[in-house]
TIVO-85263 format. One record per residue (C-alpha): residue in one letter; x, y, z. Coordinates in pm, whole numbers, plus 32768, in hexadecimal, padded with zeros to 4 digits. Example, Ala and Ser with C-alpha at 12.3 -4.5 7.8 and 13.67 -1.06 7.14 Angstrom:
<r><r>A</r><u>84CE</u><v>7E3E</v><w>830C</w></r>
<r><r>S</r><u>8557</u><v>7F96</v><w>82CA</w></r>
This chain:
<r><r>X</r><u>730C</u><v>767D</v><w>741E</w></r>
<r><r>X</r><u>7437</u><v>760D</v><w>735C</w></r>
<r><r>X</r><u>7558</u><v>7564</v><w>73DA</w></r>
<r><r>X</r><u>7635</u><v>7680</v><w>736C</w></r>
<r><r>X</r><u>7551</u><v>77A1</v><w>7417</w></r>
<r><r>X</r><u>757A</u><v>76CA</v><w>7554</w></r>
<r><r>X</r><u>76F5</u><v>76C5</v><w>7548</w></r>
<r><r>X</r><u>76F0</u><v>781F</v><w>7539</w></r>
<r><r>X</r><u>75F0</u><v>7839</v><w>763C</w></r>
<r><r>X</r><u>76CB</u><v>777A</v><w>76E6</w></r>
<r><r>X</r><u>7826</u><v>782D</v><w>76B1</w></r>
<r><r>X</r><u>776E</u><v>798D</v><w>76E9</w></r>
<r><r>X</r><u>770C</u><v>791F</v><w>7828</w></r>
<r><r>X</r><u>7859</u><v>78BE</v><w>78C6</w></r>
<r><r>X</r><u>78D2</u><v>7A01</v><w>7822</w></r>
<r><r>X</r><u>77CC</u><v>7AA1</v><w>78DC</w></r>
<r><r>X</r><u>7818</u><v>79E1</v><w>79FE</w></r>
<r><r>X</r><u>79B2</u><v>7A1D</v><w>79F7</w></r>
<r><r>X</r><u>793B</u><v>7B7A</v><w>79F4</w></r>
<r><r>X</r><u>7877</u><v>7B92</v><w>7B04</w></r>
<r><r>X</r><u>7988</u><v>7ACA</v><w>7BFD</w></r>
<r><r>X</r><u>7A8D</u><v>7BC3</v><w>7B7A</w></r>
<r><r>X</r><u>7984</u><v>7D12</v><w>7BE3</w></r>
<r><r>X</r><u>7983</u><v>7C44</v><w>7D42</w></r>
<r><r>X</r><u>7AFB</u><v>7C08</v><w>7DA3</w></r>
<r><r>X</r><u>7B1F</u><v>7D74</v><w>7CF6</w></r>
<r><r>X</r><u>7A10</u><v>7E00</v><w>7E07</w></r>
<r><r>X</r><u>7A6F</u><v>7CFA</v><w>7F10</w></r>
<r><r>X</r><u>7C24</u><v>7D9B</v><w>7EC6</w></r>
<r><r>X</r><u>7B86</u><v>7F08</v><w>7ED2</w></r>
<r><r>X</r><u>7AFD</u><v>7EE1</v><w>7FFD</w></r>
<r><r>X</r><u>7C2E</u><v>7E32</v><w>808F</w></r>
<r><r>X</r><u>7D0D</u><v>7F50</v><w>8040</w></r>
<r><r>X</r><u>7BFF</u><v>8029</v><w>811F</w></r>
<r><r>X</r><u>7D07</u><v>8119</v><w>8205</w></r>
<r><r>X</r><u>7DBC</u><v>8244</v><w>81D3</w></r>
<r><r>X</r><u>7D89</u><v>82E3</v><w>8074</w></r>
<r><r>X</r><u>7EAD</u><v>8351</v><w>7FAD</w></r>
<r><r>X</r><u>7EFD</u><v>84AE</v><w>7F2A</w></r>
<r><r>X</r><u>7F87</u><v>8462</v><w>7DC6</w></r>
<r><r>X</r><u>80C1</u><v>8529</v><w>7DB9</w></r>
<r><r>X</r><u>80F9</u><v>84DC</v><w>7C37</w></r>
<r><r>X</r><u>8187</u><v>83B4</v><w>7B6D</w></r>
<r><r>X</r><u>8277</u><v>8368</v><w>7A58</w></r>
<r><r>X</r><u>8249</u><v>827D</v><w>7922</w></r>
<r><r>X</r><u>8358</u><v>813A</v><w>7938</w></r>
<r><r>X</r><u>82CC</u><v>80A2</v><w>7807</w></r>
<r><r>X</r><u>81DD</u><v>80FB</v><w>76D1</w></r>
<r><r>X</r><u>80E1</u><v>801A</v><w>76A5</w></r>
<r><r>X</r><u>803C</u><v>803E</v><w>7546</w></r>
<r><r>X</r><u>7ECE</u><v>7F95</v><w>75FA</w></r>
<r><r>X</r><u>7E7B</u><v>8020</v><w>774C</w></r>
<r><r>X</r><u>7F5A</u><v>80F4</v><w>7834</w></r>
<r><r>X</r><u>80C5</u><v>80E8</v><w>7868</w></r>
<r><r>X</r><u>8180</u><v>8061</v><w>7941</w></r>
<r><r>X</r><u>81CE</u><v>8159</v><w>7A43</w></r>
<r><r>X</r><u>8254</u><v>81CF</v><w>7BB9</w></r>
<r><r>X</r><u>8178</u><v>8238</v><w>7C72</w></r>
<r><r>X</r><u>81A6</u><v>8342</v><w>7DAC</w></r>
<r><r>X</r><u>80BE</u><v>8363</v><w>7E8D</w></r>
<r><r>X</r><u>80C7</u><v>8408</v><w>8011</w></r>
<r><r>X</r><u>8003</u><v>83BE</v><w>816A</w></r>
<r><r>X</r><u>7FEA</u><v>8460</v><w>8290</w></r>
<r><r>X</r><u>7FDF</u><v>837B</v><w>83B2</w></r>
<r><r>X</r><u>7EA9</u><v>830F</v><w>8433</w></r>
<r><r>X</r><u>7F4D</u><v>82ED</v><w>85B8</w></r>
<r><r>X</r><u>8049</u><v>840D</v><w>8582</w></r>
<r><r>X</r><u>8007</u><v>858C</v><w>8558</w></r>
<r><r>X</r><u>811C</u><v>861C</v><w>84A7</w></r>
<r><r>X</r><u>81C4</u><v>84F4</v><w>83EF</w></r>
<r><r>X</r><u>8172</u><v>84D8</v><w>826B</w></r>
<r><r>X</r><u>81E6</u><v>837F</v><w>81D2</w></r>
<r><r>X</r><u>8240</u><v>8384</v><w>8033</w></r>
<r><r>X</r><u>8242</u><v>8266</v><w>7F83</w></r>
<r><r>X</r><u>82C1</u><v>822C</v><w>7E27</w></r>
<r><r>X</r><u>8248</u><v>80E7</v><w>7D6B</w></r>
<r><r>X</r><u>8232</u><v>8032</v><w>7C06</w></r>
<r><r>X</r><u>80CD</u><v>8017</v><w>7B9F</w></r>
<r><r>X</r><u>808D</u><v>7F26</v><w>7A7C</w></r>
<r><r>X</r><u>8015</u><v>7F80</v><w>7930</w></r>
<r><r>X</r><u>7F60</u><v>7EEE</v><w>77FF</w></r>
<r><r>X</r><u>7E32</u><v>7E5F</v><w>77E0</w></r>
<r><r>X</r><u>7E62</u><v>7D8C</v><w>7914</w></r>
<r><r>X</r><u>7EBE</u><v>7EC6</v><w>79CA</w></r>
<r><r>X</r><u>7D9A</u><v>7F98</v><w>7941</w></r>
<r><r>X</r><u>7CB1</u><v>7E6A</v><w>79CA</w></r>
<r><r>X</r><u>7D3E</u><v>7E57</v><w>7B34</w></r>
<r><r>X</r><u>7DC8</u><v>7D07</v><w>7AE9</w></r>
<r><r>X</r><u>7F2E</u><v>7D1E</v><w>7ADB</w></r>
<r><r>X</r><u>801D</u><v>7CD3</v><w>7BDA</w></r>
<r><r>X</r><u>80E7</u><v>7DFF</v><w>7C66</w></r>
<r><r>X</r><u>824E</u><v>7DA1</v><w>7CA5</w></r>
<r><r>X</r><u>82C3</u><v>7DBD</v><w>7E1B</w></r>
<r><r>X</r><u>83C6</u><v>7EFD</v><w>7DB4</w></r>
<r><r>X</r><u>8345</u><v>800E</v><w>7E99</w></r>
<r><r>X</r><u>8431</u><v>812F</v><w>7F65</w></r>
<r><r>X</r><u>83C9</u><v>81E1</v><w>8082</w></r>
<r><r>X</r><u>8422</u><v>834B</v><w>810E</w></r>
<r><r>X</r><u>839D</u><v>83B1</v><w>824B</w></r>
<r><r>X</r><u>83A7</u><v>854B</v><w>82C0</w></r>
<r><r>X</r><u>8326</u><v>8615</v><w>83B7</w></r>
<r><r>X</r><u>8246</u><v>86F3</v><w>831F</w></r>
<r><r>X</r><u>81A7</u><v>8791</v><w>8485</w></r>
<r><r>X</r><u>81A2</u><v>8780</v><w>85C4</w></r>
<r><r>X</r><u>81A4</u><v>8606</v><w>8648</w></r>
<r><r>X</r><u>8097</u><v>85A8</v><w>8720</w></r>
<r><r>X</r><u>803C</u><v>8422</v><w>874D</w></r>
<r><r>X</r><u>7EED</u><v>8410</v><w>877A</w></r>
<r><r>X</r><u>7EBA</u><v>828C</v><w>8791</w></r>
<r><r>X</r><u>7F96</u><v>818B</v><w>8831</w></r>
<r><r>X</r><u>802F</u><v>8085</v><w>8751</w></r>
<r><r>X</r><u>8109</u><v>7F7F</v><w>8768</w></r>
<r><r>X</r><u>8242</u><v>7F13</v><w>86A3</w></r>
<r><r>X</r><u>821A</u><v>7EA9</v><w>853F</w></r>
<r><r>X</r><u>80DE</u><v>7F1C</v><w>8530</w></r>
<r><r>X</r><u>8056</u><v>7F74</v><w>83C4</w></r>
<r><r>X</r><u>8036</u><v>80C7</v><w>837B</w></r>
<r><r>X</r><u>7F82</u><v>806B</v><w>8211</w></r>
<r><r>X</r><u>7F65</u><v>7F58</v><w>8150</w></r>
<r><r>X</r><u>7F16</u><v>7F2F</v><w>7FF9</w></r>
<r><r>X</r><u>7E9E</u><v>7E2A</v><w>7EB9</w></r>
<r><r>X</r><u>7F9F</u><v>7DE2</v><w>7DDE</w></r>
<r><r>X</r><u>7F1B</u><v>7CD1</v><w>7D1F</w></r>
<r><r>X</r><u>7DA1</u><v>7C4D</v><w>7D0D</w></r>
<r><r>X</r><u>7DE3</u><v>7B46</v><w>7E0B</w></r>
<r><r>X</r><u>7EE0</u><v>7B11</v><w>7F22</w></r>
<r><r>X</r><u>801A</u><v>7C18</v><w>7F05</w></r>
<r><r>X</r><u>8012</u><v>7D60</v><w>7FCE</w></r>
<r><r>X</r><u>8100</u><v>7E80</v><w>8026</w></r>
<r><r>X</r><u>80E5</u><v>7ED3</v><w>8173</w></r>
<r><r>X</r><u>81BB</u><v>800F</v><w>820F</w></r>
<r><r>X</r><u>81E7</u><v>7FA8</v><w>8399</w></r>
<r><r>X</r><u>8224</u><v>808E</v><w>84BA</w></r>
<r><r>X</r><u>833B</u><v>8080</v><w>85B8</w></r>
<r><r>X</r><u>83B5</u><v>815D</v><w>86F8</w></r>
<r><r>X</r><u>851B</u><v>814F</v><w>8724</w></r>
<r><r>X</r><u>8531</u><v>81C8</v><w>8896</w></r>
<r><r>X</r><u>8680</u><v>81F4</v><w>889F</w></r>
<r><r>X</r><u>86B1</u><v>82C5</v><w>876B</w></r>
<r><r>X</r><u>8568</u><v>836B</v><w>87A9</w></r>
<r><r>X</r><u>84DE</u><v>8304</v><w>866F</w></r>
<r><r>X</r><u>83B8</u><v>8291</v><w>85AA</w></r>
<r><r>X</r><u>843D</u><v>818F</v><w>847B</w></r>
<r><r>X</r><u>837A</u><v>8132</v><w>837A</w></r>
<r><r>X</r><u>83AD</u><v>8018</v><w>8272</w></r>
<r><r>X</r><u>82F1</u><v>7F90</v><w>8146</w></r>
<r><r>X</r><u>8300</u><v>7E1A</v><w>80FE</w></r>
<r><r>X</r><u>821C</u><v>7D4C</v><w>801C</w></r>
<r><r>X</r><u>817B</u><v>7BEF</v><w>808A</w></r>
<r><r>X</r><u>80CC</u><v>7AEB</v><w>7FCB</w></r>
<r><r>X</r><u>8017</u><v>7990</v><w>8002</w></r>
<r><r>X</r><u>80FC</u><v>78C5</v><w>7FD2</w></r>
<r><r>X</r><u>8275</u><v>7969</v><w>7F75</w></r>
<r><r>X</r><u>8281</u><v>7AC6</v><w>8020</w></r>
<r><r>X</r><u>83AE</u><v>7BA5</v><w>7F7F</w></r>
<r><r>X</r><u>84D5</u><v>7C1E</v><w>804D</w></r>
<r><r>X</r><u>84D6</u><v>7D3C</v><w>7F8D</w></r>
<r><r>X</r><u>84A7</u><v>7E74</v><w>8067</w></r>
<r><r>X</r><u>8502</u><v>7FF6</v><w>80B0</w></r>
<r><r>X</r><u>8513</u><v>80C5</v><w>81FD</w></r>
<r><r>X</r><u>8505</u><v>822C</v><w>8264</w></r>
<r><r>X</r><u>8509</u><v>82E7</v><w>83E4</w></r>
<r><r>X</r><u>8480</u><v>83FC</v><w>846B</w></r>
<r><r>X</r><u>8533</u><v>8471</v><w>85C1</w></r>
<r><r>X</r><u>8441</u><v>850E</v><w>8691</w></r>
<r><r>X</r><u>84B6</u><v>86BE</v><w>86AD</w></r>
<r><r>X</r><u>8410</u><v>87E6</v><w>86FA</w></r>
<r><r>X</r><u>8355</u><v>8870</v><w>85E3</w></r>
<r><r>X</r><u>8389</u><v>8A13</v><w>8670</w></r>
<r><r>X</r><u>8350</u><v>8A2C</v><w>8799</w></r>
<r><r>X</r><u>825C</u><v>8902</v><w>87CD</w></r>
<r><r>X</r><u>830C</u><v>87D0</v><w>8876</w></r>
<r><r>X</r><u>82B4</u><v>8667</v><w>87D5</w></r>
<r><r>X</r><u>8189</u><v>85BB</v><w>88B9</w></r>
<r><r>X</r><u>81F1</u><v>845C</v><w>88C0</w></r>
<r><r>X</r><u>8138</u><v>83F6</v><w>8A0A</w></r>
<r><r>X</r><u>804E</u><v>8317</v><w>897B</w></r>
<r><r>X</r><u>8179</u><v>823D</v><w>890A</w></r>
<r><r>X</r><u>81D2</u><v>8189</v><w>8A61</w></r>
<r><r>X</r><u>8346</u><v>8111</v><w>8A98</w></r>
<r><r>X</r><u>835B</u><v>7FFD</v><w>8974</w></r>
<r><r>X</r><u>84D9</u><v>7FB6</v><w>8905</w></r>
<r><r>X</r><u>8515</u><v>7F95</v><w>87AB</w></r>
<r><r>X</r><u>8516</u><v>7E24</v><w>876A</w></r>
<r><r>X</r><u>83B2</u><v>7D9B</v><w>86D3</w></r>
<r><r>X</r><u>82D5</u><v>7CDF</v><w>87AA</w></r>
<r><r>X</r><u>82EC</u><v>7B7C</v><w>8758</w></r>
């Protein structure tokens, strides 16, 4: 073999290689992100991008995995390009939340304060948005926020939405599962 097919050998096997550790922290992020699935509500295009999808917000809703009758929508930027198109861009923390009572409410699990509703990849490794639950006991109400984290510098950028607990007809909210928590965050 000559020294020229081995350096290729050589540089098509760390190709090869690069590859196959991307596929992993792709499957190993996938699987990460495992929780509610979204209902795409639609999207508009921030920014063309002449190679690989444009830039874009992204809306998306969820209905709460502990709450009947609460739906939470959640607007986002999604990358683009070819970084985008290959899951290896990094989102940017801008997300808004709107919470609304879409049915009866019924909790049917007990959570506590600051709990995460979802959370969510935004970059290959280490930032996530996360939308956190609250009870407000003395407004009778259920608030939501969505806040991005990261290894090492987290981002104070965030957005919150509430949902007071009301009849939906004639059905009365069930909110016995909730206990008597105030509305600070447990510590």
């Amino acid at each position: 073999m000559k020294y020229s097919e081995m350096i290729e050998e050589s540089k098509l096997r760390r190709v090869v290689g690069i590859a196959l550790v991307l596929a992993m922290i792709g499957a190993a992020a996938g699987l990460a992100s495992c929780g509610p699935k979204p209902h795409t509500v639609g999207s508009v295009n921030t920014e063309f991008k002449l190679i690989g999808p444009d830039h874009k917000i992204v809306i998306e809703s969820y209905d709460d995995p502990k709450i009947d009758g609460v739906t939470v929508f959640i607007s986002k930027s999604q990358k683009g390009g070819i970084k985008g198109a290959l899951g290896l861009a990094e989102d940017t923390s801008d997300a808004s939340v709107a919470v609304r009572q879409t049915g009866a409410i019924k909790v049917k699990d007990a959570f506590e304060n600051g709990e995460d509703v979802f959370t969510e990849q935004r970059s290959v490794l280490f930032k996530r948005l996360h939308v956190s639950r609250f009870w407000d006991a003395s407004h009778k109400a259920i608030v939501y926020v969505a806040w991005t984290d990261r290894f090492i510098n987290g981002s104070p950028q965030n957005s919150i939405s509430a949902v007071v607990a009301q009849p939906w007809g004639t059905q009365e909210p069930d909110l016995a599962l909730i206990g008597p928590q105030d509305a600070a965050p447990a510590q």
